[in-house]
C-alpha positions in Angstrom: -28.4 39.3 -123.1 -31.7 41.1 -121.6 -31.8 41.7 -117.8 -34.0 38.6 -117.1 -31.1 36.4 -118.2 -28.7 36.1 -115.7 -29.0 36.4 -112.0 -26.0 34.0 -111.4 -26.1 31.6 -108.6 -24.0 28.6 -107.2 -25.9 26.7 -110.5 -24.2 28.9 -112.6 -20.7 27.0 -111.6 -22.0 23.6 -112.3 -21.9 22.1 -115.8 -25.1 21.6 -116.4 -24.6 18.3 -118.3 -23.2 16.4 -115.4 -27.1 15.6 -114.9 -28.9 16.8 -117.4 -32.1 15.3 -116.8 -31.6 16.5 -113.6 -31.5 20.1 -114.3 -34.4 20.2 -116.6 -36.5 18.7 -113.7 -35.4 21.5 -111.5 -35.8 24.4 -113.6 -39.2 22.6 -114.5 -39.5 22.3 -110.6 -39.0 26.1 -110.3 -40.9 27.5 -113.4 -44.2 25.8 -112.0 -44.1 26.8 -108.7 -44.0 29.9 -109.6 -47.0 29.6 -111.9 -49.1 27.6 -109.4 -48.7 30.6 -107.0 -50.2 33.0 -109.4 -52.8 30.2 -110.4 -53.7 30.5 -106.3 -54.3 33.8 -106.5 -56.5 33.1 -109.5 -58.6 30.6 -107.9 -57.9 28.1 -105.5 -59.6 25.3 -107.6 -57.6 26.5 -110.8 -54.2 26.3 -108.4 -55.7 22.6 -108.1 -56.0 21.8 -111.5 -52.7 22.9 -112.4 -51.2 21.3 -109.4 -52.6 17.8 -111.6 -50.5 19.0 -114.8 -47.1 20.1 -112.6 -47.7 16.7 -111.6 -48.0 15.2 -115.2 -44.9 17.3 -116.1 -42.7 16.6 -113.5 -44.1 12.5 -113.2 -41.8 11.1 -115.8 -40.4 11.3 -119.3 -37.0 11.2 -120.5 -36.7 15.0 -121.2 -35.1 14.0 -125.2 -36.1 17.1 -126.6 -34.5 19.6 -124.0 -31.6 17.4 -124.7 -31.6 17.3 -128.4 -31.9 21.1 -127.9 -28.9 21.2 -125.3 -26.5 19.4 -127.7 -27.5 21.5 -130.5 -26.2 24.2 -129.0 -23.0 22.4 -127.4 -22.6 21.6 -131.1 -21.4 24.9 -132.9 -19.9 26.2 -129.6 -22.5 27.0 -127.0 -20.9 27.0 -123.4 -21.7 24.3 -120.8 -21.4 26.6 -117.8 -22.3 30.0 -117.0 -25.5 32.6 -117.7 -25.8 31.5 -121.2 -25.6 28.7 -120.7 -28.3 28.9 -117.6 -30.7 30.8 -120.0 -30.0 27.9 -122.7 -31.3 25.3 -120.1 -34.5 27.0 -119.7 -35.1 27.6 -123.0 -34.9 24.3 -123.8 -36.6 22.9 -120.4 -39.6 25.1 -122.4 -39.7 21.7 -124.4 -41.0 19.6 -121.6 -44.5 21.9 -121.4 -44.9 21.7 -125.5 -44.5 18.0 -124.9 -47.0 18.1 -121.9 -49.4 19.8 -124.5 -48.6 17.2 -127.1 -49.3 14.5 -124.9 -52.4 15.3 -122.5 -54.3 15.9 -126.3 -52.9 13.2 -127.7 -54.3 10.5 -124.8 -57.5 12.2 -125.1 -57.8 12.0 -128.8 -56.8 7.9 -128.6 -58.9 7.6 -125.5 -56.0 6.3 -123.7 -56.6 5.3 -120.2 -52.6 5.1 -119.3 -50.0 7.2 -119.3 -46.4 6.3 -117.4 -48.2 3.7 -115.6 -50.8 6.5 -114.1 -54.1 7.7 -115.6 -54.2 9.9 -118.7 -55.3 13.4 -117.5 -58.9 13.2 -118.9 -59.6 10.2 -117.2 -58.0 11.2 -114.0 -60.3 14.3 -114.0 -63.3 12.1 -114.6 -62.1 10.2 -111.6 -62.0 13.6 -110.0 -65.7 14.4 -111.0 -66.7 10.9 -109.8 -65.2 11.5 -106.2 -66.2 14.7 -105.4 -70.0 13.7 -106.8 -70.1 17.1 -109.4 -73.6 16.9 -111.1 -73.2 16.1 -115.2 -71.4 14.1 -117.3 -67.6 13.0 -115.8 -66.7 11.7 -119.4 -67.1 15.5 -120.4 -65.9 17.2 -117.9 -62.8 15.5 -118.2 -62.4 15.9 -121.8 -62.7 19.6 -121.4 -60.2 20.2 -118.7 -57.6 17.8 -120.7 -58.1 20.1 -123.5 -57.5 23.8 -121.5 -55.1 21.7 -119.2 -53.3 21.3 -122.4 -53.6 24.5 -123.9 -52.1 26.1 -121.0 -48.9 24.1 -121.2 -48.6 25.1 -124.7 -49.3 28.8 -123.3 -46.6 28.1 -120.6 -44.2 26.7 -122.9 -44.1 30.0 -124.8 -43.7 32.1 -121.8 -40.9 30.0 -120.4 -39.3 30.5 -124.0 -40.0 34.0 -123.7 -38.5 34.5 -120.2 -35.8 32.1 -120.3 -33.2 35.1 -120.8 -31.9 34.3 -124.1 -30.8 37.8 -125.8 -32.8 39.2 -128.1 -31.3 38.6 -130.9 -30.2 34.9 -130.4 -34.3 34.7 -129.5 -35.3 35.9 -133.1 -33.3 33.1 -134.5 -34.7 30.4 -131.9 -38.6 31.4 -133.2 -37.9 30.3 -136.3 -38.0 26.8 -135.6 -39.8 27.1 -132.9 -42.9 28.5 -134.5 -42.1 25.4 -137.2 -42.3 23.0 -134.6 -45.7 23.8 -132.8 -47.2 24.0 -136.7 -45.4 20.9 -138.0 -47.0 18.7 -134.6 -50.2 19.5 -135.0 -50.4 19.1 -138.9 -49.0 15.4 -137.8 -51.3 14.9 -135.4 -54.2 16.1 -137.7 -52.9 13.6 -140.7 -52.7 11.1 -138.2 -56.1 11.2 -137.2 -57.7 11.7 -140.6 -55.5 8.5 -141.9 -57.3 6.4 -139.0 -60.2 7.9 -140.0 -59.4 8.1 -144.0 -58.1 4.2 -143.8 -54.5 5.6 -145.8 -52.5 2.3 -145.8 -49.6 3.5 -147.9 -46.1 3.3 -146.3 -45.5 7.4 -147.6 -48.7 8.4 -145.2 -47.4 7.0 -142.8 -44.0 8.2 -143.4 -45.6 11.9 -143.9 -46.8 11.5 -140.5 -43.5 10.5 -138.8 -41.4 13.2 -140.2 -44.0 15.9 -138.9 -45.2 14.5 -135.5 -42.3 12.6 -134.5 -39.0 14.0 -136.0 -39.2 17.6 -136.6 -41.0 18.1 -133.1 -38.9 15.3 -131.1 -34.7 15.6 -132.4 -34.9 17.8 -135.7 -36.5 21.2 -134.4 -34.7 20.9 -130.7 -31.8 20.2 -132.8 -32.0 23.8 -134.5 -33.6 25.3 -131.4 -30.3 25.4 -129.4 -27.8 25.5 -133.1 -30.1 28.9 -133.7 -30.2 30.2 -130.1 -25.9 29.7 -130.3 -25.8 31.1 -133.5 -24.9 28.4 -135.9 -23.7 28.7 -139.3 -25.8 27.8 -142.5 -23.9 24.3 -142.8 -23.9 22.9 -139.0 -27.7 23.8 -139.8 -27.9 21.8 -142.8 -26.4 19.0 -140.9 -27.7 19.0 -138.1 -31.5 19.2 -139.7 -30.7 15.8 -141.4 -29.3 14.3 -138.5 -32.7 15.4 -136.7 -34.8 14.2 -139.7 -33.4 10.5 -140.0 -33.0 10.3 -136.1 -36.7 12.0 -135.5 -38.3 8.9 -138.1 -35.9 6.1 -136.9 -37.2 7.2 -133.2 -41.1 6.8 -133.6 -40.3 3.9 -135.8 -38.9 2.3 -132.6 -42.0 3.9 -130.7 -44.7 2.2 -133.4 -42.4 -1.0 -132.8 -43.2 -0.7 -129.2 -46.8 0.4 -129.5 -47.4 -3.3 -130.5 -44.5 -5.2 -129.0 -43.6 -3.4 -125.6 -44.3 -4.2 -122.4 -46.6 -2.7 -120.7 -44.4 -2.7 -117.4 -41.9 -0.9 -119.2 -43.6 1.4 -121.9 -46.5 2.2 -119.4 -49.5 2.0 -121.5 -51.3 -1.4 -122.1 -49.9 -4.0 -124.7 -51.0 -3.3 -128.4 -52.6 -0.1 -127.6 -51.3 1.1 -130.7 -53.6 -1.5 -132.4 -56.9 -0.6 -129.9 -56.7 2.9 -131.0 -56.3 2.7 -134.9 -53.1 3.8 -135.9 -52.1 3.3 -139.5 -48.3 3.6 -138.5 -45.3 2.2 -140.8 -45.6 -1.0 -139.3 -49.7 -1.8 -140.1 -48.4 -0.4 -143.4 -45.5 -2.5 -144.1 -48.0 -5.4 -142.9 -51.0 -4.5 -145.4 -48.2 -4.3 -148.3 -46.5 -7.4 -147.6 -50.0 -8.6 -147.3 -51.5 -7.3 -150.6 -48.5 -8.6 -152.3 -49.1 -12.0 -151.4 -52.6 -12.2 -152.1 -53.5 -13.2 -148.6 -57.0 -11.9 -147.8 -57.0 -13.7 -144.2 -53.9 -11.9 -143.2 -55.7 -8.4 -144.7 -59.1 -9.5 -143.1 -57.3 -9.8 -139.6 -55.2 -6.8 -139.8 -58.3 -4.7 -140.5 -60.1 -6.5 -137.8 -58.0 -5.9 -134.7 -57.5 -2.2 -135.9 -59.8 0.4 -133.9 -61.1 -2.2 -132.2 -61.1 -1.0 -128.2 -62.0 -4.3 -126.8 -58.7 -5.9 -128.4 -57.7 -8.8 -125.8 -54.4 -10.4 -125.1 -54.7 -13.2 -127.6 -55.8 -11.7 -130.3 -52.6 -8.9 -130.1 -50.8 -11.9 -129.8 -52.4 -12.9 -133.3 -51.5 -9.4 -134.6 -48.1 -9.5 -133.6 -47.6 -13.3 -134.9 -48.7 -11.9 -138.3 -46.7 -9.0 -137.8 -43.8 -11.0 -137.9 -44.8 -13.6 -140.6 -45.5 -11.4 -143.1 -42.3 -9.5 -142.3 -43.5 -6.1 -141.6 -40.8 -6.1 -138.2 -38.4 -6.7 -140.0 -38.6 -3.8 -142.7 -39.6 -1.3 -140.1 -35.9 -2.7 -138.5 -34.2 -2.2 -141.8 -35.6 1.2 -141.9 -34.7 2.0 -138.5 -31.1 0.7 -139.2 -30.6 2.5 -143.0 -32.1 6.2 -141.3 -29.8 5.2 -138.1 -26.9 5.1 -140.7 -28.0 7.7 -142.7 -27.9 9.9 -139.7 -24.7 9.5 -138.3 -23.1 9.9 -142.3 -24.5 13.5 -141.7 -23.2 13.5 -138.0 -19.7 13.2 -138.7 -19.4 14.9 -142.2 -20.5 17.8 -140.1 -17.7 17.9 -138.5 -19.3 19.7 -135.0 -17.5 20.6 -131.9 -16.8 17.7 -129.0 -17.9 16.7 -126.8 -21.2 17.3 -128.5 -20.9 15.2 -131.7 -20.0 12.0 -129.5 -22.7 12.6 -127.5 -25.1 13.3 -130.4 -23.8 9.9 -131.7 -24.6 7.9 -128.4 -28.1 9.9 -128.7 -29.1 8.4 -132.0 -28.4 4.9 -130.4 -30.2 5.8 -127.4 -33.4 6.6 -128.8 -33.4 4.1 -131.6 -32.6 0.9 -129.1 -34.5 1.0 -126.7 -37.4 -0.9 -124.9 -39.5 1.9 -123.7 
């Protein structure tokens, strides 16, 4: 354990998964106000901009890849209390800044105007360029400071990582998926974008995209992150990488489900935004399948109609999701939700990992592969 590790304090009594949620919004809490004092000394109007992204980070989410990452490590014998298991939680509360990263470029690559019920950060800054009457473009200067608003959680992330207090060792091991997982989201990211732009309306491309910007960066690579950082074996690694791969697909599955079906008062972004912005998911896949076999060029006309279409409205999602349903694209993105759900929890208890983490792995699959938002 290097010296940065393990200043104990009344936390270090507490088991940390009482709340976990909870204590990765503290140590997030701590970690950035400690780097909005040193953006103050940079600048005061820096300190402000990053104030904007503590607030983005803090605002919401439901912290599942800190605790993918925790229960990796509960699973091949990490302890629940003490100074490693302190340093563990703020390795994995690192998560929650990659995530930040993830999604601030993300809303600006769909244009998203929503995010949690609040303004995306682009258009939020645009809103701050507006208000305080800048001269140029607000459109611009809110696309740039989303992209180095991003780029510094992604720094952050890495320096939380780095400090967290991990030994040195055990932090040789965590890189390795680490560095995996910030390649492996961007290549999905990339693919998805060129598929929007390519017009790929296979299911595999859109499976492709799944695996890398869904399951290895949201349960599979957390998953290894904390099995790594406690030193896991080769086959609780084996395991718990195709628990994380089956769980990771079935999980934005769910979220592509939601992107066309959820409501807005729940998911926080506008109903069938999925569809406004493009995305060939598994879902519009399935759909143009079903659709070719059938023969039915109005059902093919309509699904390329309402996709990438920003001025979708109400009824004609509504259309979308009526055809959705008719041509039975819902229900084979359900079958595969329930077959990879099945799949996953095969792998969970052939593993054989310690309690109380494979139980809680177990309810996790269900968690994030049910759910409404």
């Amino acid at each position: 354990m290097n010296s940065t590790a393990v200043q104990a304090t009344s936390k270090d009594d507490v088991a940390v998964e009482l709340d976990f949620p909870g204590q990765v919004q503290h140590t997030l809490t701590e970690y950035l106000q400690t780097r909005r004092a040193e953006a103050t000394d940079v600048d005061p109007a820096f300190a402000a901009a990053v104030a904007e992204l503590s607030g983005f980070v803090l605002g919401g989410g439901k912290r599942i890849r800190p605790t993918f990452a925790w229960w990796g490590w509960r699973a091949v014998g990490g302890p629940a209390e003490g100074p490693t298991a302190q340093a563990m939680l703020r390795a994995a509360s690192a998560l929650e800044l990659l995530q930040a990263c993830a999604l601030v470029h993300d809303d600006l690559i769909d244009e998203s105007d929503t995010r949690r019920g609040n303004p995306t950060m682009h258009r939020k800054f645009e809103q701050i360029h507006r208000e305080s009457g800048f001269s140029g473009d607000a459109t611009q200067f809110g696309l740039a400071a989303a992209v180095l608003l991003g780029d510094l959680a992604l720094s952050w992330a890495d320096d939380m990582l780095h400090s967290a207090g991990i030994a040195p060792e055990a932090l040789a091991r965590a890189l390795r998926p680490w560095r995996a997982m910030r390649t492996e989201v961007l290549a999905g990211q990339y693919l998805d974008v060129l598929g929007q732009f390519r017009g790929d309306e296979t299911p595999q491309a859109a499976l492709q995209i799944c695996q890398f910007k869904a399951a290895s960066y949201t349960v599979q690579r957390p998953l290894e992150l904390g099995a790594e950082i406690a030193g896991a074996g080769p086959d609780a690694l084996q395991a718990l990488r195709r628990f994380g791969s089956d769980i990771g697909v079935a999980f934005q599955l769910r979220d592509d489900l939601l992107g066309v079906f959820g409501d807005p008062e729940v998911t926080g972004k506008p109903a069938g935004d999925d569809l406004r912005e493009g995305k060939r998911t598994v879902l519009i896949a399935e759909a143009v399948a079903a659709a070719r076999g059938q023969a039915d060029q109005p059902a093919l006309d309509l699904l390329r109609d309402v996709l990438g279409d920003p001025e979708l409205d109400a009824d004609r999602v509504e259309q979308a999701r009526q055809l959705l349903t008719r041509l039975g694209a819902v229900e084979a993105v359900e079958k595969r939700i329930s077959d990879l759900t099945g799949s996953a929890m095969l792998a969970l208890h052939a593993a054989r990992l310690a309690e109380p983490a494979a139980s809680r792995l177990a309810e996790l699959a269900i968690a994030v592969t049910d759910r409404n938002h």
